[in-house]
DOTORFI-745913 format. One record per residue: x, y, z of N, C-alpha, C, O in turn; residue number from 1. Coordinates in Angstrom, 2 decimals. Example, Ala and Ser with C-alpha at 12.3 -4.5 7.8 and 13.67 -1.06 7.14 Angstrom:
REM residues 2
+---------+---------+---------+---------+---------+---------+---------+---------+---------+---------+---------+---------+-----+
:    n.c1 :    n.c2 :    n.c3 :   ca.c1 :   ca.c2 :   ca.c3 :    c.c1 :    c.c2 :    c.c3 :    o.c1 :    o.c2 :    o.c3 :   i :
+---------+---------+---------+---------+---------+---------+---------+---------+---------+---------+---------+---------+-----+
:   13.19 :   -5.69 :    7.80 :   12.30 :   -4.50 :    7.80 :   13.20 :   -3.30 :    7.80 :   14.24 :   -3.32 :    8.46 :   1 :
:   12.85 :   -2.25 :    7.08 :   13.67 :   -1.06 :    7.14 :   12.90 :    0.03 :    7.87 :   13.41 :    1.14 :    8.04 :   2 :
+---------+---------+---------+---------+---------+---------+---------+---------+---------+---------+---------+---------+-----+
REM end
This chain:
REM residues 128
+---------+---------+---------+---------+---------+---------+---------+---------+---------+---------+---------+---------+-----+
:    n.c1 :    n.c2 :    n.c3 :   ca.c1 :   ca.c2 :   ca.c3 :    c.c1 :    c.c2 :    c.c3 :    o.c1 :    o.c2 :    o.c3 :   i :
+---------+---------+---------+---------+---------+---------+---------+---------+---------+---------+---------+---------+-----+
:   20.12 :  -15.25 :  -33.99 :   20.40 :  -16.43 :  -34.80 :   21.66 :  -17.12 :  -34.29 :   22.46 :  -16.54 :  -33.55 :   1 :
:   21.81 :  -18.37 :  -34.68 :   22.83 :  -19.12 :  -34.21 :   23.26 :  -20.19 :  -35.20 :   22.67 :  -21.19 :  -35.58 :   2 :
:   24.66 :  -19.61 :  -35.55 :   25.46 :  -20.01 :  -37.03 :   26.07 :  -21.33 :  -36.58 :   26.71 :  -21.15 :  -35.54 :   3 :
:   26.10 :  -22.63 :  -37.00 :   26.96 :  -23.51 :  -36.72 :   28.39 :  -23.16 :  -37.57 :   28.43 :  -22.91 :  -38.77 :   4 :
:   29.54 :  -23.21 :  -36.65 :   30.90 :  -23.09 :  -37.64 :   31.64 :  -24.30 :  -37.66 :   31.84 :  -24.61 :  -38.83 :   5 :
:   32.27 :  -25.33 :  -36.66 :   32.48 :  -26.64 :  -37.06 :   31.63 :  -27.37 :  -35.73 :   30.94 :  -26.99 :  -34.78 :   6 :
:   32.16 :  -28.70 :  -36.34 :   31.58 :  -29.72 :  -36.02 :   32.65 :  -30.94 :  -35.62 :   33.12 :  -31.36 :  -36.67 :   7 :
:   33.19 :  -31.63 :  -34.53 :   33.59 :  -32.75 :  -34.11 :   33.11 :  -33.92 :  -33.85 :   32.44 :  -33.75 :  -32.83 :   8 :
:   33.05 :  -35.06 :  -34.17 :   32.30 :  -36.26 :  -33.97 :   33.49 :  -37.39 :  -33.76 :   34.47 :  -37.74 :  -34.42 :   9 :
:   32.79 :  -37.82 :  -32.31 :   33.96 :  -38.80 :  -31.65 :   33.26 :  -40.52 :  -32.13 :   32.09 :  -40.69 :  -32.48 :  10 :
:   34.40 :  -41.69 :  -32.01 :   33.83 :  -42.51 :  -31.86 :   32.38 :  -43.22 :  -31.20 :   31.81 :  -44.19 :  -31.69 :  11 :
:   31.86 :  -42.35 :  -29.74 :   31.58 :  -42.87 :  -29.06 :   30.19 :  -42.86 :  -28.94 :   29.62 :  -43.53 :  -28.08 :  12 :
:   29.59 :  -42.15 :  -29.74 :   28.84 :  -41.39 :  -30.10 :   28.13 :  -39.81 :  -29.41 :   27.01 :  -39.37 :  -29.15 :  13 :
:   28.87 :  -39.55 :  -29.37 :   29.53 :  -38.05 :  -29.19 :   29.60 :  -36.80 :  -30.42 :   30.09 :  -36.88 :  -31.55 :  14 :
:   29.01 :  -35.80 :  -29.83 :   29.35 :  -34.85 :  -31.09 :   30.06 :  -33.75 :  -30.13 :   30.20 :  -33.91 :  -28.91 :  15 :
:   30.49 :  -32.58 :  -30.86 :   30.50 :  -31.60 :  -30.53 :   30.73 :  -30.12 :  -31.43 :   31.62 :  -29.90 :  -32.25 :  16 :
:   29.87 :  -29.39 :  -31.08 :   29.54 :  -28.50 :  -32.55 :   29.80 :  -26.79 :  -31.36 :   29.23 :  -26.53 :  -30.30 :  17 :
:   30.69 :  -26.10 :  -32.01 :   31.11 :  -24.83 :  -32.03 :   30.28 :  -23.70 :  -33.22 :   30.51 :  -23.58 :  -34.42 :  18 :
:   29.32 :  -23.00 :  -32.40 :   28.18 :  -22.08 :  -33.06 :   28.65 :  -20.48 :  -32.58 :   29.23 :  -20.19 :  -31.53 :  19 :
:   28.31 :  -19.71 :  -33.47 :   28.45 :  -18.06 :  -32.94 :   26.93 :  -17.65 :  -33.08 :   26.08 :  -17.91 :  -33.94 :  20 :
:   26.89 :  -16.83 :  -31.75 :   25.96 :  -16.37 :  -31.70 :   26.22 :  -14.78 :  -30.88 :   26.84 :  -14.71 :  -29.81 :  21 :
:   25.83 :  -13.96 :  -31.36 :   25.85 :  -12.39 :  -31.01 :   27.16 :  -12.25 :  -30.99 :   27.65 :  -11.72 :  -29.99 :  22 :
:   27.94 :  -12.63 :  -31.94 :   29.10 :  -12.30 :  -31.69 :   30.58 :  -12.78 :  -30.60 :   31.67 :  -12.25 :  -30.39 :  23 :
:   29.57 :  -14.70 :  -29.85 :   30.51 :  -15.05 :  -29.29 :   30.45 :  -16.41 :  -29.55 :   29.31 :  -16.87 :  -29.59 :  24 :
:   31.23 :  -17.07 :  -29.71 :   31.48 :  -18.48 :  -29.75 :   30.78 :  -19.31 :  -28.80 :   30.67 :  -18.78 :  -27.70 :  25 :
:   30.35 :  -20.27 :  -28.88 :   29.92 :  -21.19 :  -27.93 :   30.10 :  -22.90 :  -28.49 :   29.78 :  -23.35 :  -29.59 :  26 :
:   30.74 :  -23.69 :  -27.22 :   31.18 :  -25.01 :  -27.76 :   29.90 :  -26.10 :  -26.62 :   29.74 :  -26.05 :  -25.40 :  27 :
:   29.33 :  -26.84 :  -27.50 :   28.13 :  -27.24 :  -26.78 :   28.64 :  -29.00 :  -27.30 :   29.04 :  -29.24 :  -28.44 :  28 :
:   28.47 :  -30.33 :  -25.95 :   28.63 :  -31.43 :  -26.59 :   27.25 :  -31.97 :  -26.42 :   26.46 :  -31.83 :  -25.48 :  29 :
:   27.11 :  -32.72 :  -27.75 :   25.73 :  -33.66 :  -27.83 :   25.60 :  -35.33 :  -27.64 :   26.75 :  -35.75 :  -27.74 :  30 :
:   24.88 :  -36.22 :  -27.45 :   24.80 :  -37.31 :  -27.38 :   24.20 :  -37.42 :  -29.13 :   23.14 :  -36.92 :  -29.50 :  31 :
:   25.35 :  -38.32 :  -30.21 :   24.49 :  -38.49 :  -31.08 :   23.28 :  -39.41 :  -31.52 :   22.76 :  -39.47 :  -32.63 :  32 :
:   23.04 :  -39.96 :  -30.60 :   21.63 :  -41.01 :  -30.48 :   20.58 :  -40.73 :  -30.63 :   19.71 :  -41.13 :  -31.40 :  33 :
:   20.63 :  -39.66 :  -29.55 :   19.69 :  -38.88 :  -29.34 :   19.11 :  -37.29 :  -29.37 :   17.98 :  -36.88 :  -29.10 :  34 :
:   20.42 :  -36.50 :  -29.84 :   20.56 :  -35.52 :  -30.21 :   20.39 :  -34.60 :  -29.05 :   19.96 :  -33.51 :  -29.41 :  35 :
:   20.58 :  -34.68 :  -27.86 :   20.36 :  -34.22 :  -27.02 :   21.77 :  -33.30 :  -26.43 :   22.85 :  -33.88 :  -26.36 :  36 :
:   21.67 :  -32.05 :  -26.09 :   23.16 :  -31.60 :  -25.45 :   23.10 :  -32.06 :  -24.21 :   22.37 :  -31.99 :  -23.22 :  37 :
:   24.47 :  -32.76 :  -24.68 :   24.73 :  -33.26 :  -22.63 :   25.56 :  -32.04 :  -21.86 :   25.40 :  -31.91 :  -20.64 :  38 :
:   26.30 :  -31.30 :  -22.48 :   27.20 :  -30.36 :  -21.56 :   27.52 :  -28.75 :  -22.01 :   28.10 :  -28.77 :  -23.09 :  39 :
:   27.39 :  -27.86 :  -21.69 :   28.42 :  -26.79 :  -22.97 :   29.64 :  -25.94 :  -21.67 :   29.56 :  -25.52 :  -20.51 :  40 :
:   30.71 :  -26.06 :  -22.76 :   31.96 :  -25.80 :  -22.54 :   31.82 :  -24.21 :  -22.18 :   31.25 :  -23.48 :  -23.00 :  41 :
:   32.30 :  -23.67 :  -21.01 :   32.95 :  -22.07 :  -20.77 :   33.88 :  -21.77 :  -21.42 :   34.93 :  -22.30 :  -21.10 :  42 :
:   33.89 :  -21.05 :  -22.26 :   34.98 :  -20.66 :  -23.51 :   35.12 :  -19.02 :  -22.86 :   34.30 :  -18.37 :  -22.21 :  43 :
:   36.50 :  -18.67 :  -23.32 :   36.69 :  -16.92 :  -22.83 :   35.75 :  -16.27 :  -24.11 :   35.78 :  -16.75 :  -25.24 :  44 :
:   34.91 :  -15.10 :  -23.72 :   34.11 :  -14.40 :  -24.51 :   34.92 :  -13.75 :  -25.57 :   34.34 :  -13.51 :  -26.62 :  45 :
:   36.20 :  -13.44 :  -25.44 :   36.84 :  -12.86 :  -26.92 :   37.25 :  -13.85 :  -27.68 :   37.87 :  -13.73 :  -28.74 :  46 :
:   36.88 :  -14.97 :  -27.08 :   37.71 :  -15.94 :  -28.40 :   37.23 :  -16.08 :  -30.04 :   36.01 :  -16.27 :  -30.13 :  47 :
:   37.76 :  -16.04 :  -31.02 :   36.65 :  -16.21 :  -32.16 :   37.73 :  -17.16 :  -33.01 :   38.87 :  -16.95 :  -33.41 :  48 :
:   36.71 :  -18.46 :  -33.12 :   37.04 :  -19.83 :  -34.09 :   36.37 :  -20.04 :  -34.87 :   35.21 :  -19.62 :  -34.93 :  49 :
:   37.07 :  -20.91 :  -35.87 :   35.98 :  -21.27 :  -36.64 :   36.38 :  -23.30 :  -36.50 :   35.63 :  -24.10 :  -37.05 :  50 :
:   37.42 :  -23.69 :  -35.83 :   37.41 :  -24.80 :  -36.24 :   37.52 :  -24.97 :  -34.56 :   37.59 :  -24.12 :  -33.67 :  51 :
:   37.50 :  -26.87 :  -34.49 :   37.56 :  -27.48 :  -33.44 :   38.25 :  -29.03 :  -33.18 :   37.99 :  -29.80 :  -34.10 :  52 :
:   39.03 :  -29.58 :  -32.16 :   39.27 :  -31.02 :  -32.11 :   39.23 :  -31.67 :  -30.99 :   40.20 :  -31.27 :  -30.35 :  53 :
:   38.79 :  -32.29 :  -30.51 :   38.09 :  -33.14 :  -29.04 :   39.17 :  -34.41 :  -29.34 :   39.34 :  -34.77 :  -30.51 :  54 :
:   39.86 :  -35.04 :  -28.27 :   40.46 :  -35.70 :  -27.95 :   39.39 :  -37.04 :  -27.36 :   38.16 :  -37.00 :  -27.48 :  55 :
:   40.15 :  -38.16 :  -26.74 :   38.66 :  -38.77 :  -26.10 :   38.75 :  -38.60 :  -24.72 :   37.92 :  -39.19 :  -24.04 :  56 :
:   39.68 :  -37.86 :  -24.11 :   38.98 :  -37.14 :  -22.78 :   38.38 :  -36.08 :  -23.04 :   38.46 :  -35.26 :  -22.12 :  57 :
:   37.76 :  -35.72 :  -23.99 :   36.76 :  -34.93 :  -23.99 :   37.77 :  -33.16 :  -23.92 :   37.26 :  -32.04 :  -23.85 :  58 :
:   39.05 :  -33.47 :  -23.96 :   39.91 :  -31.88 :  -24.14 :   39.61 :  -31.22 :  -25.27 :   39.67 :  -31.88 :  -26.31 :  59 :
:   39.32 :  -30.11 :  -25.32 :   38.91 :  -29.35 :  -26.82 :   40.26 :  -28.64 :  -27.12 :   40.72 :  -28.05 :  -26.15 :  60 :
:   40.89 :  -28.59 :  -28.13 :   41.62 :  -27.58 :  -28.74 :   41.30 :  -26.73 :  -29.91 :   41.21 :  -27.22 :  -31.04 :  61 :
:   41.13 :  -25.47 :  -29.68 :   40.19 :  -24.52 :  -30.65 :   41.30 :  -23.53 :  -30.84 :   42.00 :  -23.14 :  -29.90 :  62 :
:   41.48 :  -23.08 :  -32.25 :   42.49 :  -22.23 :  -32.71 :   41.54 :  -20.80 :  -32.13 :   40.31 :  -20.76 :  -32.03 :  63 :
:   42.56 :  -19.59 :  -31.77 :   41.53 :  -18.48 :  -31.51 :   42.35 :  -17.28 :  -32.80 :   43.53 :  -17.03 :  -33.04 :  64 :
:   41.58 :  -16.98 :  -33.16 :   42.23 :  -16.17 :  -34.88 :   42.43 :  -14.71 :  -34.29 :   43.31 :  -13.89 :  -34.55 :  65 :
:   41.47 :  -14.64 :  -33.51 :   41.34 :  -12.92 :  -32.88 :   42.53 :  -12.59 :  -31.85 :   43.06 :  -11.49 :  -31.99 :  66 :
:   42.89 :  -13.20 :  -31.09 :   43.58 :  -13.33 :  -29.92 :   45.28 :  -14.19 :  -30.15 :   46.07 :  -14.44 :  -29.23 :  67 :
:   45.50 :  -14.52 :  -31.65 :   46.68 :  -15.05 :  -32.23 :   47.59 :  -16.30 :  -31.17 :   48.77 :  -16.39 :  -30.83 :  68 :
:   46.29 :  -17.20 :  -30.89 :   46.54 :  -18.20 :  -30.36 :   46.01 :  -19.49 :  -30.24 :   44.84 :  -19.59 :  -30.61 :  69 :
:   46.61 :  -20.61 :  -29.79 :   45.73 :  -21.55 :  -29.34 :   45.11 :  -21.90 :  -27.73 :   45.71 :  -21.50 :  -26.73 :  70 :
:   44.19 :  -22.47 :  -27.66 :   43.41 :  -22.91 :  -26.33 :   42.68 :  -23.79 :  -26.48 :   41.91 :  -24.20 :  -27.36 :  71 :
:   43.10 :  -24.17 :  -25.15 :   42.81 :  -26.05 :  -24.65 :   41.62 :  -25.54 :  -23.53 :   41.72 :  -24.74 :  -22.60 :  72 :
:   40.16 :  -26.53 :  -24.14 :   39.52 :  -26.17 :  -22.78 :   39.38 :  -27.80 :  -22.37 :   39.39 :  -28.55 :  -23.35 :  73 :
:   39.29 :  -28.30 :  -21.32 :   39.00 :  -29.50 :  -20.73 :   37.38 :  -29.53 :  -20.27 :   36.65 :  -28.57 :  -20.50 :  74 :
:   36.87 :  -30.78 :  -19.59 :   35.70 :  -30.95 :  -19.70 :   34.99 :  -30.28 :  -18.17 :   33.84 :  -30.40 :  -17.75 :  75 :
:   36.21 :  -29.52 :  -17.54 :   35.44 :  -29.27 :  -16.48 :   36.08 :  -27.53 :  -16.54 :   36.33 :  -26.71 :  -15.66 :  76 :
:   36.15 :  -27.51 :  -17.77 :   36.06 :  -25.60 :  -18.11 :   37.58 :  -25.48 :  -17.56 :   37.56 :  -24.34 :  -17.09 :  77 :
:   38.58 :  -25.88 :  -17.39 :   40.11 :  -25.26 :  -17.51 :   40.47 :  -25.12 :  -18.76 :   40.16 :  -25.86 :  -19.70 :  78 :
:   41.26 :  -24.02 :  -18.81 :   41.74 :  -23.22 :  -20.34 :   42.81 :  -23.19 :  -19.87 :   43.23 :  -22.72 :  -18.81 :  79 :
:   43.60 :  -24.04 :  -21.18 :   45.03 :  -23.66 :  -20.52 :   45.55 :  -22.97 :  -22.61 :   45.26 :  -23.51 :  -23.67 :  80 :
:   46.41 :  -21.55 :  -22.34 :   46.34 :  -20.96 :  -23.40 :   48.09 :  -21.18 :  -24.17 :   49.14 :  -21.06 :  -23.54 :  81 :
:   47.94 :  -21.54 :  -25.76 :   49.30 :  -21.53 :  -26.38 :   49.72 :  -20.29 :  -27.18 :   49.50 :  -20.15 :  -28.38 :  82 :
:   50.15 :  -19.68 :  -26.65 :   50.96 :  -19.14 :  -27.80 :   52.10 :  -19.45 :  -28.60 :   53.09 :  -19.87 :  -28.00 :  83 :
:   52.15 :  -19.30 :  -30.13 :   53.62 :  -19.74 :  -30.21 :   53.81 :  -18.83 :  -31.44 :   52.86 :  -18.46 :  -32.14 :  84 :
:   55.74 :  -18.32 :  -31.75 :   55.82 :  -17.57 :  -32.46 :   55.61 :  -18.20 :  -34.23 :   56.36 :  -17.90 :  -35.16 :  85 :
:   54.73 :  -18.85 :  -34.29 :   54.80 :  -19.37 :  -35.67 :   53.49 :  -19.49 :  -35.99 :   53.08 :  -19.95 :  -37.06 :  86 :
:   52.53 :  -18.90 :  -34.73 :   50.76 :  -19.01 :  -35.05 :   50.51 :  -17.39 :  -34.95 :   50.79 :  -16.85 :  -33.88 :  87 :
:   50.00 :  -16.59 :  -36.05 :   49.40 :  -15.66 :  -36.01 :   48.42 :  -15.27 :  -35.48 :   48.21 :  -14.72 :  -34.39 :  88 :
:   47.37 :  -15.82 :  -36.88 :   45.73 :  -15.96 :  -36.97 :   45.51 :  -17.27 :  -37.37 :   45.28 :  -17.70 :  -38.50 :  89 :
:   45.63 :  -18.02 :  -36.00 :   45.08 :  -19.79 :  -36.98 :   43.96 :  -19.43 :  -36.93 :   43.35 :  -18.57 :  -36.30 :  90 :
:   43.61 :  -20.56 :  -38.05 :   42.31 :  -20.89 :  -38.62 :   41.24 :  -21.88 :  -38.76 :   40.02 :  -21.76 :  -38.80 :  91 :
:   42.13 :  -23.02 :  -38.82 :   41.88 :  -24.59 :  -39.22 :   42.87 :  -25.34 :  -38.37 :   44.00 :  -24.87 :  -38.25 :  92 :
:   42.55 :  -26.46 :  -37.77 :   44.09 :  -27.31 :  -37.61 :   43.11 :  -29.31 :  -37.40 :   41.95 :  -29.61 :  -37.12 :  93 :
:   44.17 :  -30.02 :  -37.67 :   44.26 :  -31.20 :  -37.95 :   45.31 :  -31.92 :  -37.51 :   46.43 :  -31.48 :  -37.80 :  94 :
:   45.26 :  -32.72 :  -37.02 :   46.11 :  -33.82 :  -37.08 :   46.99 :  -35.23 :  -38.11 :   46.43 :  -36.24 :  -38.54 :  95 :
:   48.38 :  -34.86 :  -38.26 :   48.48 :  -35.90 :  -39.00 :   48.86 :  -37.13 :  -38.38 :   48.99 :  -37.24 :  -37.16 :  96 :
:   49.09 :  -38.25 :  -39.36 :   48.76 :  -39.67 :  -38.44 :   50.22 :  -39.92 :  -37.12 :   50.20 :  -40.76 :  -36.22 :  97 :
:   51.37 :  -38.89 :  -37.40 :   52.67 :  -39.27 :  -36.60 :   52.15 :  -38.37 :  -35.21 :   53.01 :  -38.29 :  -34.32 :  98 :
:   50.89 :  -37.71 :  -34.94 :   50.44 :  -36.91 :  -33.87 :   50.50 :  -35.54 :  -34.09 :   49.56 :  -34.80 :  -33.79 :  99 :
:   52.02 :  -34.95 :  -34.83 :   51.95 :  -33.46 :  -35.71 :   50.69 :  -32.85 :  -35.60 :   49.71 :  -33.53 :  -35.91 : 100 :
:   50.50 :  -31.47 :  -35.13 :   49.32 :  -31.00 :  -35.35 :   49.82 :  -29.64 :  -36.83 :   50.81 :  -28.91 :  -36.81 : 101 :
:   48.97 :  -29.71 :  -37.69 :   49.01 :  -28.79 :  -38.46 :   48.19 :  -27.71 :  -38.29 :   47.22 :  -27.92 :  -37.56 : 102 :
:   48.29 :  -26.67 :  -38.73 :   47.20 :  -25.14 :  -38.72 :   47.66 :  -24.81 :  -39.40 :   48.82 :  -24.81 :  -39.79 : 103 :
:   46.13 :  -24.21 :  -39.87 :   46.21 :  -23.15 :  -40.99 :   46.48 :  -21.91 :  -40.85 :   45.72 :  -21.67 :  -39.92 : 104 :
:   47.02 :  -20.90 :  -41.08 :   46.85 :  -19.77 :  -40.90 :   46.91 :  -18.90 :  -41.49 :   47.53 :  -18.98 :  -42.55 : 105 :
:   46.29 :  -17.56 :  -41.08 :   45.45 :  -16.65 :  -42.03 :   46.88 :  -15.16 :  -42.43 :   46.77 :  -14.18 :  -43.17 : 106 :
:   47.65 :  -15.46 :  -41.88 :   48.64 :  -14.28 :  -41.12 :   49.17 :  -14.15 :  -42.64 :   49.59 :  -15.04 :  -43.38 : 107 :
:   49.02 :  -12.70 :  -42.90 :   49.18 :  -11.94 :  -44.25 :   49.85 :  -11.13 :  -44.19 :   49.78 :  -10.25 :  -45.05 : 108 :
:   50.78 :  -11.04 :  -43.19 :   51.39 :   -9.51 :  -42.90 :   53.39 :   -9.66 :  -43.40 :   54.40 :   -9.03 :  -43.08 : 109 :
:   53.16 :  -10.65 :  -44.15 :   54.60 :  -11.02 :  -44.94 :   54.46 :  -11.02 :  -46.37 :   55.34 :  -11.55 :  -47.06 : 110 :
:   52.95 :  -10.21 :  -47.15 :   52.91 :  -10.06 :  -48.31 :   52.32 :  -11.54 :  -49.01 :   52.23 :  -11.73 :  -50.22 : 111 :
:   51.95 :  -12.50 :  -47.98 :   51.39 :  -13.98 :  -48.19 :   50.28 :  -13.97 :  -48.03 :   49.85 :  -13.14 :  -47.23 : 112 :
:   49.22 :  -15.00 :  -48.78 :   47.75 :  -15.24 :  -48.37 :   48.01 :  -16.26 :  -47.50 :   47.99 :  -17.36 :  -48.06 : 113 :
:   48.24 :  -16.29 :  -46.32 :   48.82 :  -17.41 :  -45.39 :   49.67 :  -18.55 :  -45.34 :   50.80 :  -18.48 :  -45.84 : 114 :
:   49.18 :  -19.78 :  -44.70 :   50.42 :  -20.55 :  -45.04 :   49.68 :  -21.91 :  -43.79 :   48.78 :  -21.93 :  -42.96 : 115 :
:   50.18 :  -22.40 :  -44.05 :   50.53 :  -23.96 :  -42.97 :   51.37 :  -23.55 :  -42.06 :   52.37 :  -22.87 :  -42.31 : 116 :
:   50.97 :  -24.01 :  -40.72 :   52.04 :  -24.26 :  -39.91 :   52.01 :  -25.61 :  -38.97 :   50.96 :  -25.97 :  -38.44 : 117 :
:   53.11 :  -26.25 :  -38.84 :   53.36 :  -27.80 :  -38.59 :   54.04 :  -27.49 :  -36.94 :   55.07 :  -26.90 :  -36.61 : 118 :
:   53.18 :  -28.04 :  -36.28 :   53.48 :  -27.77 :  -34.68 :   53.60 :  -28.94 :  -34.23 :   52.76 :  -29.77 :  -34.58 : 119 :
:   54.62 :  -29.30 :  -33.39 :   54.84 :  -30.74 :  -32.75 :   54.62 :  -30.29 :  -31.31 :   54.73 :  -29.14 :  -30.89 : 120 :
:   54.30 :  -31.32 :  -30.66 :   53.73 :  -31.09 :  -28.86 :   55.15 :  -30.48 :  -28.25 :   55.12 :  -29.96 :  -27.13 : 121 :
:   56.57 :  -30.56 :  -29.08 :   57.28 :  -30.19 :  -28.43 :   57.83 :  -28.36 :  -28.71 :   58.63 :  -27.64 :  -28.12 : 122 :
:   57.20 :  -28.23 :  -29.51 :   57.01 :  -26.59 :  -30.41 :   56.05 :  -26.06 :  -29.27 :   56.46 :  -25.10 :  -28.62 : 123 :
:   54.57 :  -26.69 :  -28.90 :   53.94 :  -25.89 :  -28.22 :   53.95 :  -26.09 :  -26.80 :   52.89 :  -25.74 :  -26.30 : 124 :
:   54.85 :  -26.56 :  -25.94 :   55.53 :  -26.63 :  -24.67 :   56.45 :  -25.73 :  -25.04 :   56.05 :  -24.84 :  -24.29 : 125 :
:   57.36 :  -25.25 :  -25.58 :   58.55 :  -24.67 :  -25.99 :   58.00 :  -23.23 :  -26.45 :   58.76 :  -22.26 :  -26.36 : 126 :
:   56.58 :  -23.06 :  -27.00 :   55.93 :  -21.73 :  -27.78 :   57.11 :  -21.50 :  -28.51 :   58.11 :  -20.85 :  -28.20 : 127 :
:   56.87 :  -22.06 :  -29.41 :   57.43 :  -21.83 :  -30.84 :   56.81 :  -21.73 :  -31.75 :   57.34 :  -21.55 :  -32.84 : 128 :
+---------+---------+---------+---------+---------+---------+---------+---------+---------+---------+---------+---------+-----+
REM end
């Protein structure tokens, strides 16, 4: 079987939908016109997400919850990987309108049911 977990949809008409199947992630992009997959992304086999965000060069940034990081895949399969000391187990992440990326995260090991964390491009050059 093959679970859809999120879903990205670009202006252009573009989708792109992140599914688990046997236990591994897979990021596949579609044409939404026609529903057709035009490409799927090489993702590392331990990664496990549940969320996703496509830029309009087509860069994916996918929180990895298992592996207590983030990763950037581009459209011709380069992964370039973030760590930073303020992401555990992300979960979720978004953008707010000043560029800020927010995540969610799951990290419980401070007696918390998680928390937000507010990452600026200059936090994750810096891995903070």
């Amino acid at each position: 079987k093959v679970y859809p977990y999120a879903a990205y949809f670009l202006p252009n008409d573009t989708s792109y939908v992140l599914t688990h199947r046997q236990d591994k992630c897979h990021l596949d992009e579609y044409d939404n016109t026609s529903a057709a997959k035009k490409s799927t992304y090489n993702i590392p086999q331990s990664l496990q997400s549940y969320s996703i965000y496509v830029d309009d060069a087509k860069k994916c940034l996918i929180p990895d919850k298992l592996n207590h990081r983030l990763v950037s895949i581009d459209k011709d399969s380069k992964i370039e990987e973030y760590k930073c000391k303020s992401i555990q187990e992300p979960f979720s992440l978004t953008f707010l309108s000043n560029g800020t990326l927010c995540v969610t995260d799951w990290n419980k090991s401070h007696g918390s049911s998680g928390g937000i964390t507010i990452i600026s491009e200059v936090n994750l050059k810096e891995k903070q």
